[in-house]
Structures are given as structure tokens and as C-alpha cells.
N, C-alpha and C positions, 0 to 999 in steps of 0.2 A: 083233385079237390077243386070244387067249383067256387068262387067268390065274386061278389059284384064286380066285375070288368078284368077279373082275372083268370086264370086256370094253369096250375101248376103239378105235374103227376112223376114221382117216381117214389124206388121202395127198393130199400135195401135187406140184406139178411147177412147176420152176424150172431155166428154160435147159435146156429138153430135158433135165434131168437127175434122174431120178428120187429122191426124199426122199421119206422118212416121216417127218410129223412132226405129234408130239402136243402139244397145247397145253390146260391147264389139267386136268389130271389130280389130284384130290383127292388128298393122299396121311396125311392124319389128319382129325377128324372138327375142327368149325368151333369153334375157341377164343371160346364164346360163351358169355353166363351164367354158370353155377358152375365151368363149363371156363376164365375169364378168370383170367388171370394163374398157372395149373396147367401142368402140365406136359402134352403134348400128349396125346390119348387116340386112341389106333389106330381106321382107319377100319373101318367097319360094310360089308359087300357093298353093292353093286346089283344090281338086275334088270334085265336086256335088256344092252341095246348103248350105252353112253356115247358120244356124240358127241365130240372133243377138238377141234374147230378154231379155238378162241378162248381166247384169255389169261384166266386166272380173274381171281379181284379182287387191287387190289394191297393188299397190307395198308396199315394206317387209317398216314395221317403226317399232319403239318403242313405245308402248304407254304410254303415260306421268302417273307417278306416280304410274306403276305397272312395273314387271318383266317381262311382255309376250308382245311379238311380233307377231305383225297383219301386214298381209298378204303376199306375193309371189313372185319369182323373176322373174317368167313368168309372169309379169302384164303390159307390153307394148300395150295398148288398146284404143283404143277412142268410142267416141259414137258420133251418129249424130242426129239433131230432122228437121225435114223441113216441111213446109208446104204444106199440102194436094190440089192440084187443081189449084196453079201458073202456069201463064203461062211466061216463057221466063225462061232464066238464074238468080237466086237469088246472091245476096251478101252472104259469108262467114265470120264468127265469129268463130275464134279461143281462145275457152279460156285455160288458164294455170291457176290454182289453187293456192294459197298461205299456208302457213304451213309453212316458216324458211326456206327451202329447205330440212325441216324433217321432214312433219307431210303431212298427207292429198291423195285428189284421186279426180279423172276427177267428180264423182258424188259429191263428199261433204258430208256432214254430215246428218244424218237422221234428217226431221227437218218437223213436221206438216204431217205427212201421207206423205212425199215428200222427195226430197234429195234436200241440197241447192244450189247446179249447174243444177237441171233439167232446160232444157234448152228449154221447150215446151213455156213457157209464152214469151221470148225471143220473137223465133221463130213464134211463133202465131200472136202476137202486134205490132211486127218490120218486118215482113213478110221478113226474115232472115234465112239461114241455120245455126244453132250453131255447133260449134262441141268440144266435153270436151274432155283432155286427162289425163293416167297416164304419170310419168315420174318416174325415178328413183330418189331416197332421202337420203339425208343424208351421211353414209361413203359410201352407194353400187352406190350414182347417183356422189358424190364428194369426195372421197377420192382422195388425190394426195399428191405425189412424188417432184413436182416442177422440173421436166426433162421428157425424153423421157419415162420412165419405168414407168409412171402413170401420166398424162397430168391431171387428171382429167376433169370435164366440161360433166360428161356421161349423166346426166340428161338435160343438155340442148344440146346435140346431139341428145337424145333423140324428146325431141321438134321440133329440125329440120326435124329430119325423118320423124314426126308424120304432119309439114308441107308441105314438100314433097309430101308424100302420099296423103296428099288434092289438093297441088294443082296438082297431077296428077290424079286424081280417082274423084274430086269433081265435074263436070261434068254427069261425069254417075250419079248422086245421085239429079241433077237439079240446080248446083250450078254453078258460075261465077268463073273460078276460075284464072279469070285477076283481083279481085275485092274481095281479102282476106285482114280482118284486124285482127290482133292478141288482145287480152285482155284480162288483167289477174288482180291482188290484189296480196299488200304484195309484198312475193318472186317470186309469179304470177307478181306484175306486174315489177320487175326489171327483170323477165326473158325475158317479151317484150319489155323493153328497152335493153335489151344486144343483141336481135337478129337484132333491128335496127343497132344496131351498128358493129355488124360483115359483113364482108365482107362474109362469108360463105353466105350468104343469098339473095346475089343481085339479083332482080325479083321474090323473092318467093311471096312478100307480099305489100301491098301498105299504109297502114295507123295500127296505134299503140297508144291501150289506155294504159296507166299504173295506176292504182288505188293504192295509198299509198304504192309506191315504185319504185326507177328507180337506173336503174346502179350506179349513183352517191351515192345512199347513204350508210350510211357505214358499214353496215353491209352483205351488196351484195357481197362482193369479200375479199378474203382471202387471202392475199399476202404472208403468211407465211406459206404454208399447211401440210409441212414435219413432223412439230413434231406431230399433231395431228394423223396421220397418224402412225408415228412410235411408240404412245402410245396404237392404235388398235394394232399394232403388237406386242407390248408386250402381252398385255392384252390376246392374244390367242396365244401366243406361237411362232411366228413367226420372221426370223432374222430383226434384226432392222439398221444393217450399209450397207449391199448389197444388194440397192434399187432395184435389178432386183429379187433376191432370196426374198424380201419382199414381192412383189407383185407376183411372181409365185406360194410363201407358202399362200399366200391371198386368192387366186381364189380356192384356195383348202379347206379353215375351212368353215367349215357349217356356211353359210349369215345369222342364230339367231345370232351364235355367236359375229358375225363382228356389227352385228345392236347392241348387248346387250353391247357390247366390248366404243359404245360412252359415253357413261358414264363415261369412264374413261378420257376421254379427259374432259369432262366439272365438274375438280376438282376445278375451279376457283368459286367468287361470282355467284350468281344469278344474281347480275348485271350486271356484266364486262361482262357474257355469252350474253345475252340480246347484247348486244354491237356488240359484236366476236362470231360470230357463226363458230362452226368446220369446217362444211361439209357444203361449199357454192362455187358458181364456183370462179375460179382464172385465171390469167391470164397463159395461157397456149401454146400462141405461136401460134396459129391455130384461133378455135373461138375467143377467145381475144387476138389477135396478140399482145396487148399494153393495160396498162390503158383506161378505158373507155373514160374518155378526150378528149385523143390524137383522138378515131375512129368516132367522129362526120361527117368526109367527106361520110365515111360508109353510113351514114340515111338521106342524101341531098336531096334523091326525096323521100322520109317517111313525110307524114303530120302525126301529132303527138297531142295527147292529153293524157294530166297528172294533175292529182291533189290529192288531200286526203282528210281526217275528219279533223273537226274542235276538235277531243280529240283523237286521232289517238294515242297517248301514255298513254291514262287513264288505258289502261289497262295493260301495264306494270310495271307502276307509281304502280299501283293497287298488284303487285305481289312481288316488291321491299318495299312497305310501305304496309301494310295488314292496315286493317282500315284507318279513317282520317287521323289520326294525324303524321305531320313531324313535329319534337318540333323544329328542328333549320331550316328551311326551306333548300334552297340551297346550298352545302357546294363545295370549293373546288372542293373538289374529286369526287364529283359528277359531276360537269361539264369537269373536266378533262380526268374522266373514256366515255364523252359521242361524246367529242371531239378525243377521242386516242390522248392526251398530246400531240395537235398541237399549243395549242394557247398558247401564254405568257401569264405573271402574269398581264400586263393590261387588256386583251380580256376576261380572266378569272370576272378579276373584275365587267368589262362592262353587261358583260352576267350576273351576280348575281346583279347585280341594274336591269339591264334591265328586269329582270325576277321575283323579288320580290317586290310585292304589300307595300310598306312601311306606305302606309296612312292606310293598314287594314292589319295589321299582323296578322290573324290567321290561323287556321288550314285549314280551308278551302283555305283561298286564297295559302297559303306554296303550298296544293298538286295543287293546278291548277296552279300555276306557272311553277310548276314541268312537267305537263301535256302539257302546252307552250311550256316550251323548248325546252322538247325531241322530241315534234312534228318538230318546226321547226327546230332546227338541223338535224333530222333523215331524213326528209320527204322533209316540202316545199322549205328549202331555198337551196336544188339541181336543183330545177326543173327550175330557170331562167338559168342555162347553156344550156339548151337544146333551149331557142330563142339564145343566144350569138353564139353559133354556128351551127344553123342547118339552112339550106336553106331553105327547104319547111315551113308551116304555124303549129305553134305551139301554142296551145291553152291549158288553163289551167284552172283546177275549184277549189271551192271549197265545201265541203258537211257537213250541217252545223246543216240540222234536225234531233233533239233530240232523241238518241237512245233507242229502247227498243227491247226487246225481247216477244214473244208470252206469254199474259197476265202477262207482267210488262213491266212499265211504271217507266227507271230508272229518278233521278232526272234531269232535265235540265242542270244544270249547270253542270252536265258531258259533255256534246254537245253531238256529234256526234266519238262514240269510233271506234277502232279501227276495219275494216268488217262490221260496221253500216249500209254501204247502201248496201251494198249485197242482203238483202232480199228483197229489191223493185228493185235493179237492173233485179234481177231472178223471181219477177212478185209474192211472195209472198202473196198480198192484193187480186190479182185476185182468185191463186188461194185455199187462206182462207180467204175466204172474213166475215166470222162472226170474225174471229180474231182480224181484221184492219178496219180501221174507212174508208168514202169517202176520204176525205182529203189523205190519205196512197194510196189509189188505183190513186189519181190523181198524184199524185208525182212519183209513180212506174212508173205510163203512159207517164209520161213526162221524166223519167232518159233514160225507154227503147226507147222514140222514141232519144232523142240523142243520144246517142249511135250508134242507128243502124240508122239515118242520118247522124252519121259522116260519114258515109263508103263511101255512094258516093256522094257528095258535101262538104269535108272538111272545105271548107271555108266562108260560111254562111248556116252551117246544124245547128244553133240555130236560123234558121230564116226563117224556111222553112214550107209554110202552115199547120196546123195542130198541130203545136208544143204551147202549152201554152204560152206566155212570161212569161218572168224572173219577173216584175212586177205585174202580176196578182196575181198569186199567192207566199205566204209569207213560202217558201220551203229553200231560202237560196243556194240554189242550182246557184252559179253563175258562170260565162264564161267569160274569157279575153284572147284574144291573149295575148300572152305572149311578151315584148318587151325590156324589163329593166333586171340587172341583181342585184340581192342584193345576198354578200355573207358572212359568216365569215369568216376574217381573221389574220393572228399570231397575228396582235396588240391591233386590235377594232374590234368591233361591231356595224351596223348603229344602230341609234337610230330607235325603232318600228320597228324591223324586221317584224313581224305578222301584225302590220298596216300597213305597207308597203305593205307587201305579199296581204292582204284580199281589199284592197283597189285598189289594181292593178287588182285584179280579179271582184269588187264590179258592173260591168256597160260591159253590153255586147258590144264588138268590133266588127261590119261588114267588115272591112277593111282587108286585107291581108297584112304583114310585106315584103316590098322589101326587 
């Protein structure tokens, strides 16, 4: 494939089924040196013929629970997968990976002979162009200053650049590139809700999933990034009151150091961390001119869809309490710690009734209580600000089938944890199919065709020939325009927030919200 100052050729075959697919395609020059902690800098040409058959690096992270650090700070990459034999212009799928904004890579995790973003099942079933990216993480993608001498926000520049690049190059590759929708998981998907809302972005892209996470919730943005910031600088030797000698001694200590150096910031609980993540974007003046709130005019012409797992916290609940048992169920400080001590001592109260099972107090119910709340506090009960204020058509789900992992089958009553549907999203069942049951293959087929019908019919792409209904089959998998707003605030708590929430989503909506 030829493109202005580029040339990139290779072609894969899988299942007799012809794919193109690019893997590790530079798409900005290598965030190294006086480039470190900068905003990205557009790539330079090559010469000749780029090889693409190999995953670039992944960018530098910490790996949890050991000392060493995995991978490199030349890791600005993406891949693309398209289908072999189309004829016209395809739709584009952008996705951004989730990880904290500290862990992970455009491929994902090794997972069944496979990585969990390959994006060939996509691609193949949604007759779709994917395209996966790195970004930069943690202190090297958000370290900031909170002024002009470290804005922070590198990794989601990063993003931008890497949409740029498509919608300028995606053409050459067979792609539409008036007809990009971004979608991501986690801090994947509050990165695709902060690029609706920046003004950086107007006409790059036209439609936004966010999977179990959007700008609003709270642990996406970092209002206070200085000291975290100034404890890396300690931690390697660097001045800590002259924010400009800070960040010029920064770009200078070897990037292990600075990645090993977060540890030191996150001297707090395991809890409260969970909460307050270090190295997550802020508002910076630029990308997020203002609180995300205020830039809903930003995403007026963005039709939008967001939702999450029905145990989307089980598994932090799970990291906070090891085993069953919470002997005292809900305390306090625990909602206090999840709320950032906004709510008074009545809201307080409301939430600890409203969350704990009193007609069955045991252990079980304690941690799924627990599992409730953090969900909708953290997760769903953001996501009605995005109908209150956005113009275009806002639709929202919820994902509710019982999560497992390859040859286990966890209990039910966990629901659906946190990255649960990811492996049917990514086509999993197709392709390990001794793995997964029919039932899993028809759920995968029905999450991939939404999806990549949102793209171009927004507004009744859960309604469009070929797509299962939502009553057919017993997937849980439901869709609501989004029209009401349920929130928590300083005083109370409505009653049934999660009934509210799951009920409002419970019966699919054809209609479009004037």
C-alpha cells in the first residue's frame, strides 16, 4: 500500500480467509529525549517498502508485583486488520486499550494462541477496518506540573495523533475515513469520551463507544498532579520547587527509572489508590480547556454510546477484601473514600441502606453490595450526563452475561466483572471455538454486529436486518437511549439507583431524543 511518503506491504491468511493486516506501523516520531513528556511530533517519511508483520514495542510500564519494566519509549504504533475483497470505502474502528492509564498495549494480552485486541474477528464479522494503538502510560504518557512546564495529557495527544494519522492515510488502506468511530474499555474508554469532548478534535471522528468508563468518572482526571509528580522527582534525584529544572532534569534520568520511581507516589491504601490514580490526564488548558462538564458543546454532532458490566467492581472489591468475607459490610470510609468526601453525613447514610441487603446479611450479600456500589458510583450513574447534555443521540447498555475465563466457569452471582465482554467483543468463541459454547458464539455475533452498526446508522443500529433481538435471546445484553438523569448528590441518594439505571436500559428505544 502506497501513501504520501509512506509504503507499508504485508498479508496474512487465516481460515482460508483472506486478511490484510498491518502490524506495527509508526504513526509519530519516537517520544525520546527532548521529545519526552512533549506533545507527540508527526512522523518523518521513509524510504523503500516498510515491512509491518510484527507488533512494535509496547510502551515502557511497570509490571505489577515485580521490579522490572516492560517495554520502550519508541512504542508509538498501531496496527490495522481489514478485510480482504471489499469493495467501496469501509467504516473505521479505533480502539484505545484500557489499563489505569498504566498498564497495557494496542495488542492486549496473550490470550488462547491469540492477543486480546486482535482485531481480525472484528474485522471479518462487522466487515470493518480496526485499527489498535499504543499510547504512552502512566508518569512517561501523564506526569504533570499543573502549568505551562509540564501540561501533562502526552498519552492522549498521543491518541490524537494516532487519529490523525487514520483519518489522513485510511483511505490508502480501503477505509472511509468520513465514517471513524473511536472505542475503547476502562481508561480505553474515558479516553474516548475526553476526545468527544475536546475541542482539539472537531471533524476527526463521528461516533464514540466508551465500555466501563467515561470522562466523568472519577478516577479519569487528576486535579491535583504536582505532587505526584514532585515525589518522582525526588525519588531520582531531581529538583522539586523549579517546575521548569524539574522537568528538564526528567527528560534526562533513564524512563526505568521514572516508570520504577511510581511506586513511590502510590504510598497510600490499595484502596484510596484504586480511587486516585497518579498518572491519569488533567485538565491542562488545551485538550481539556475546563472540567469535562463544562465541554459537552464539544460532542454536539458525536452520537454516543456507553455502558458497562453488571460487576464491573468485583474485581477490585476482590483486591480490597481477598476472599468472601466483609465482617462489617459497608462502612463509612468506605463510601467516603469512593465518593472523594463529597457527600454529607445524610448521602453517606442513604448509600449504606441503600447498598446493604438487611433482610440477608451475609457475607455474600456484604461483598455484592460492595460490588453495587463501586459500580454505580464509579461507572453507571455518570453516564446520564452525557443525554442531559449532549445534542446528538445517546444510547446506553448494559452487559450482564455471567463472566468466565477460558475453562472456568466463575460463579454467577459474580455477573459480569470488570473486561468481561471483551472476549466476545474480540470474537473469541469464533476464534476458539472448542473453548466456548454456541450460545457464546451467538452473543459474540450479536455484541460485534452492534457495534460496528453503530457506525453508520446511530439511531436504530439495534434494529437493523440481521441483528438478533434483544428478546430472543437471554444475553442481558440491553440498549436504551439514554433520556433521564439519576445522580448522587451532597445530601441524598435516589432510591434504586441500579434499578433505576438497569430499568431504564431494560427495553430497546427506536426513537431519537430531540
Amino acid at each position: 500500500i502506497l501513501m504520501a511518503n509512506y509504503a507499508v506491504l504485508i498479508m496474512d491468511l487465516k481460515d482460508k480467509i483472506v486478511m490484510d493486516i498491518f502490524r506495527g506501523i509508526p504513526y509519530a516520531q519516537p517520544p525520546i529525549g527532548e521529545f519526552r513528556f512533549q506533545k507527540p511530533v508527526p512522523l518523518n517519511s521513509w524510504k523503500g517498502i516498510r515491512e509491518a508483520s510484527e507488533y512494535g514495542n509496547v510502551c515502557m510500564q511497570d509490571r505489577i508485583y515485580t521490579k522490572e519494566v516492560w517495554g520502550d519509549e519508541d512504542c508509538l504504533y498501531l496496527n490495522i486488520w481489514i478485510p480482504n475483497g471489499v469493495e467501496g470505502k469501509l467504516a473505521v474502528m479505533i480502539w484505545f486499550h484500557g489499563g489505569a492509564f498504566a498498564l497495557g498495549a494496542s495488542q492486549g494480552i496473550d490470550i488462547m494462541n491469540s492477543t486480546l485486541y486482535d482485531g481480525y474477528e472484528i474485522a471479518h464479522h462487522g466487515n470493518v477496518i480496526v485499527v489498535t494503538i499504543n499510547y504512552r502510560l502512566a508518569s512517561l504518557g501523564f506526569l504533570s506540573t499543573g502549568d505551562e512546564n509540564g501540561r501533562g495529557n502526552y498519552g492522549l495527544w498521543d491518541q490524537h495523533m494516532a487519529i490523525k494519522w487514520v483519518k489522513k492515510n485510511i483511505a490508502n488502506f480501503g477505509g472511509n475515513p468520513g465514517l471513524i468511530t473511536l472505542f475503547g474499555e476502562s481508561a480505553g474508554g474515558a479516553s474516548t469520551s475526553m476526545h468527544a469532548l475536546s475541542p482539539v478534535n472537531k471533524g476527526l471522528f463521528r461516533r464514540v463507544i466508551s465500555e466501563s468508563g467515561d470522562a466523568q468518572t472519577m478516577w479519569a482526571v487528576n486535579r491535583r498532579p504536582l505532587g505526584a509528580a514532585r515525589r518522582v522527582a525526588q525519588a531520582v534525584g531531581c529538583p522539586l520547587e523549579d517546575k521548569a529544572a524539574m522537568m528538564f532534569c526528567l527528560r534526562r534520568v533513564p524512563a526505568k527509572d521514572i516508570v520504577l520511581a511510581v511506586r513511590v507516589t502510590e504510598s497510600l491504601s490499595n484502596k484510596e489508590i484504586l480511587f486516585f490514580l497518579p498518572f491519569v490526564p488533567t485538565i491542562d488548558g488545551e485538550f481539556l480547556p475546563h472540567e469535562p462538564v463544562k465541554l459537552f458543546e464539544n460532542s454536539k454532532e458525536i452520537d454516543y454510546l456507553l455502558g458497562c458490566n453488571s460487576g464491573d467492581a468485583h474485581l477490585f472489591v476482590s483486591i480490597w477484601f481477598p476472599g468472601v468475607n466483609i465482617p462489617f459490610g459497608i462502612s463509612e470510609h468506605t463510601v467516603l473514600i469512593c465518593t472523594a468526601g463529597s457527600l454529607g453525613q445524610a448521602a453517606v447514610e442513604s448509600v449504606i441502606f441503600e447498598y446493604t441487603d438487611w433482610k440477608n446479611p451475609t457475607e455474600f450479600s456484604r461483598r455484592f453490595g460492595l460490588v453495587r456500589m463501586y459500580t454505580d458510583m464509579q461507572i453507571i450513574i455518570t453516564q446520564p450526563f452525557f443525554s442531559t447534555r449532549h445534542s446528538s443521540s445517546t444510547y446506553a447498555y448494559l452487559f450482564a452475561y455471567p463472566s468466565r475465563m477460558p475453562n472456568l466457569i466463575l460463579p454467577e452471582w459474580i455477573g459480569a466483572i470488570h473486561a468481561g465482554e471483551l472476549q466476545f467483543l474480540f470474537g473469541k468463541p469464533f476464534s476458539n471455538p472448542k473453548i466456548y459454547n454456541q450460545q457464546e458464539r451467538e452473543l459474540s455475533r450479536a455484541m460485534i454486529n452492534y457495534w460496528t452498526n453503530f457506525i453508520p446508522n446511530a439511531h436504530h443500529f439495534f434494529q437493523l436486518a440481521g441483528i438478533p433481538g434483544l428478546l430472543t435471546f437471554n444475553f442481558k445484553l440491553n440498549f436504551k437511549e439514554v433520556t433521564q438523569r439519576t445522580a448522587f448528590h451532597k445530601d441524598g441518594v435516589g432510591e434504586g439507583v441500579r434499578s433505576q439505571a438497569k430499568s431504564g436500559m431494560s427495553k430497546r428505544s427506536g426513537h431519537r431524543r430531540d
